[in-house]
N, C-alpha and C positions, 0 to 999 in steps of 0.2 A: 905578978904578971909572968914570970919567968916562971914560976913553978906550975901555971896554970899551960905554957907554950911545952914546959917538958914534959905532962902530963896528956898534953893532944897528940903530940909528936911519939911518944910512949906506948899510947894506941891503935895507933895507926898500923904495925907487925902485928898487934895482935887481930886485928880487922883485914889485915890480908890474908893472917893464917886460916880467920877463919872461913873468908871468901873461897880459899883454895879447899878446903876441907869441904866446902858445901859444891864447888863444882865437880872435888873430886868423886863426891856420893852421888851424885846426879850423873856422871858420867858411867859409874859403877852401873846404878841402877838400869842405865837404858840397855849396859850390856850383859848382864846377867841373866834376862831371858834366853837370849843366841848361848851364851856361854852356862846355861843348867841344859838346854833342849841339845846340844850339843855334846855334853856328859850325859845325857839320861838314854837317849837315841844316838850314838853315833862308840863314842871312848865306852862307856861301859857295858853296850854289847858285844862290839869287839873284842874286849878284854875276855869278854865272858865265853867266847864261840874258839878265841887262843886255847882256853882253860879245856872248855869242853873236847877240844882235838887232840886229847892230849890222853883222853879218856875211853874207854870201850864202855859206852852207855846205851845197854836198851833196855827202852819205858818198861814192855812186855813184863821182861822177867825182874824187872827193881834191879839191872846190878849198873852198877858204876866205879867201873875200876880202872885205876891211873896207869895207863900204859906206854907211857912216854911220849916218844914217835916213832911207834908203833903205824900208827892211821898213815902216819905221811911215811912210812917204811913201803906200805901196802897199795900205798897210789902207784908206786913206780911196776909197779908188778900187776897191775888191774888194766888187762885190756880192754873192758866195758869204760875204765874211764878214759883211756886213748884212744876210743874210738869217738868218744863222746866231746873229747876235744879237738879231732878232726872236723867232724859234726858243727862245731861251732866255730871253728875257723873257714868252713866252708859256707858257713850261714852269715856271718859278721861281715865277710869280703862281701858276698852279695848284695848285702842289704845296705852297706854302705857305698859302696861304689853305686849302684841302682839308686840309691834315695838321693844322694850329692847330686849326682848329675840329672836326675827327672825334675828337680825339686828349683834345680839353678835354672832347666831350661824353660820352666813353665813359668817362671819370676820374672826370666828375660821376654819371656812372650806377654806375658799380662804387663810388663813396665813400658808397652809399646804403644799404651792406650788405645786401643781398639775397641770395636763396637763391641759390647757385653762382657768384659772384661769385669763387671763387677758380680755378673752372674757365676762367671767360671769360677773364680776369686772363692764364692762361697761356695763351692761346690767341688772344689777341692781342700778347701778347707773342712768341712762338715763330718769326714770319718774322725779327724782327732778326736768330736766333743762326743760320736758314737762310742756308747759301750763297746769294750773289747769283745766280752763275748758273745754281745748280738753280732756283729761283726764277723765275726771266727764263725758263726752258726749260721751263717748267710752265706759264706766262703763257700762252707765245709757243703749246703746244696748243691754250689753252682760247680761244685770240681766232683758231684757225684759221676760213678759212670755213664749213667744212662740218662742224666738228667743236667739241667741248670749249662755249662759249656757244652757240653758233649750234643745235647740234645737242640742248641742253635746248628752245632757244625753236622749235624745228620741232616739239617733241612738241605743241606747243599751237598749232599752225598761221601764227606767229610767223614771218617769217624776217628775220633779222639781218642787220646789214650786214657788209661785207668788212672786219674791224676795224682790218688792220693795211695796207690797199692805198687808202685814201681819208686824205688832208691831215687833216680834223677827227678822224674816228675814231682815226687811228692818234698825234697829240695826246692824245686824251685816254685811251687806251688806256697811256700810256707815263705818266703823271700818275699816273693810278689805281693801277697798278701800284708803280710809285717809292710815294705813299703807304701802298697798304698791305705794305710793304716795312716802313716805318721807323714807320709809325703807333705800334704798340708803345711806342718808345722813351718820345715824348713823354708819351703818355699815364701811362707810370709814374712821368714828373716830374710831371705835373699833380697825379696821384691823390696825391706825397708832399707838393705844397703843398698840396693840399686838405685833407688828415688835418692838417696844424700849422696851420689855420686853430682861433681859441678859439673852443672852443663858448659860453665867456660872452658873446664877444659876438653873437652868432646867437641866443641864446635871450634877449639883453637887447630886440634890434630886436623881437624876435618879442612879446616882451611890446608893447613900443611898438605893437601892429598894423601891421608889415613884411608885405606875403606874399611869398612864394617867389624871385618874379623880383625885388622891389625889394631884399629880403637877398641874391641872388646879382648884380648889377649893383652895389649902394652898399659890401659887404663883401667877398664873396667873391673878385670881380674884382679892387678893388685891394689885396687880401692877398694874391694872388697871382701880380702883375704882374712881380717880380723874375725869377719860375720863367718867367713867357711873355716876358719879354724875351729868358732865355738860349733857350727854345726857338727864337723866330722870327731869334734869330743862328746859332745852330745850323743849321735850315732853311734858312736861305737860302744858305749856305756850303756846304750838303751838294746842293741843287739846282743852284748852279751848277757842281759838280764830277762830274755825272754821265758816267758814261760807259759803264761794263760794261753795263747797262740798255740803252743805245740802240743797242752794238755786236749785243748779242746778238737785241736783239728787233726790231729794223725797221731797223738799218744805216745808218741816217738818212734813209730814208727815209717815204713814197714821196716820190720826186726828194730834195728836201730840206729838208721837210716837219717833220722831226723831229734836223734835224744842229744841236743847239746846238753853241755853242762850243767847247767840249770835247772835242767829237766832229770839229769841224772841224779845231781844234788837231791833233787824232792824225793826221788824213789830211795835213795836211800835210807831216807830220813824216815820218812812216812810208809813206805811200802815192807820197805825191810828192818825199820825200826834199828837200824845203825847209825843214831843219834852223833856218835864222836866220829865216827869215819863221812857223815856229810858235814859236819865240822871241820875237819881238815878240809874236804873240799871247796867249803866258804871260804877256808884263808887261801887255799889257793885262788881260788875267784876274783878273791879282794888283791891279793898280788899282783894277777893280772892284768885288773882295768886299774888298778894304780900304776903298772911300766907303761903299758899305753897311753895311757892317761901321759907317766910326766914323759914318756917318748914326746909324744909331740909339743908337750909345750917347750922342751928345750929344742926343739927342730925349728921352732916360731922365726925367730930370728932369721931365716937360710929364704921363707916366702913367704912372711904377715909383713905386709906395710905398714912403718913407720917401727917395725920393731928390730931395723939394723942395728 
């Protein structure tokens, strides 16, 4: 009896080990997709695009020669790329400050439940699921000169300017567009933090004598600060990666007027077959929306609720 108790008792460690060993592989496994698609797509192109910046590589002629930093020597001295990073800090301000605020205030209007509010809903929704560049080739009509804008505003003796052949217009032409592109998006995160804001507490203020704007400023706003934190990381990530928009509608111009980064990037890559110099430019890229990136998420704390 006793040999048979320290016999059960004896297996018991070994039937834990092997429980843990069998949760431990099962927990492997579930993470091992994320963690190979994460090295296959993300660490070893990276690693690869470090490598290649490192290098004066064009396809053309076969050569690829290790030139240290050399490429990132040649950024600080490339006024095409300083202008191009004007270019997209004038396009990123825009398109984020315009899409935040169009995107909050058409959320707060449709969360007012009004008559056809499910019509508008999908009707500003409906550019996101649009192709980009049906879109951009729809744009690119309606800002011709003599046609699409221009040629509503002559029926009224109007005439409009050349949208997409002037430095300002064709800025703010390529802004407008990019936002009501993605406008959509945000606005249906807005509208779903709006609806999980408590109505106790909106009817509690409202007793107190709150009006309107002091309830949407002192409640609304920071109950819904988490949802405009991810949007304005969202935005600013999806701005500085633009590029089918600016290929298709102005080319980067006029001159180069409208080449952010991204657009620079391509040319030099594909146009000018300078393979390791738009290489260094991707790791600056990636620099970039990585300080912005964690800028704001260590800023979180200062105006996300619930994140003091």
């Amino acid at each position: 009896m006793t040999s048979i108790t320290s016999t059960g008792q004896a297996g018991r460690p070994q039937r834990r080990s092997a429980w843990r060993r069998r949760d431990a592989a099962t927990g492997y496994a579930f993470v091992a997709p994320a963690v190979i698609g994460a090295l296959a797509f993300v660490i070893v192109p990276l690693g690869a695009v470090i490598w290649y910046s490192l290098h004066e590589w064009n396809v053309l002629a076969n050569t690829f020669t290790f030139v240290g930093p050399q490429n990132y020597q040649d950024m600080l001295s490339d006024g095409a790329l300083h202008d191009s990073l004007i270019a997209s800090l004038w396009f990123s301000l825009g398109v984020v400050v315009l899409n935040i605020t169009l995107s909050l205030f058409l959320a707060v209007l449709l969360n007012q439940h009004l008559p056809g509010t499910t019509l508008f809903r999908v009707l500003f929704f409906t550019p996101v699921v649009v192709s980009l560049v049906a879109w951009t080739i729809v744009w690119g009509f309606l800002l011709q000169a003599d046609n699409g804008i221009n040629g509503f505003l002559a029926e009224f003796g109007i005439t409009g300017p050349n949208w997409l052949r002037n430095n300002v217009t064709a800025m703010i032409s390529v802004i407008v567009v990019q936002v009501f592109k993605n406008v959509g998006l945000n606005m249906v995160l807005f509208l779903s933090a709006l609806q999980s804001v408590p109505e106790e507490i909106q009817e509690a203020a409202r007793l107190d004598g709150a009006g309107a704007w002091r309830r949407f400023f002192s409640i609304t706003l920071p109950m819904i600060s988490p949802t405009m934190l991810l949007v304005a990381i969202l935005t600013v990530v999806g701005s500085l990666e633009t590029f089918a928009l600016i290929d298709v509608l102005t080319d980067g111009g006029p001159g180069t007027s409208t080449t952010v980064l991204v657009f620079y990037l391509y040319r030099q890559a594909f146009e000018f077959n300078q393979f390791g110099y738009a290489s260094a430019i991707s790791v600056l890229l990636f620099v970039i929306v990585l300080a912005l990136t964690l800028l704001q998420w260590q800023t979180r704390k200062r105006w996300v609720f619930h994140e003091s």
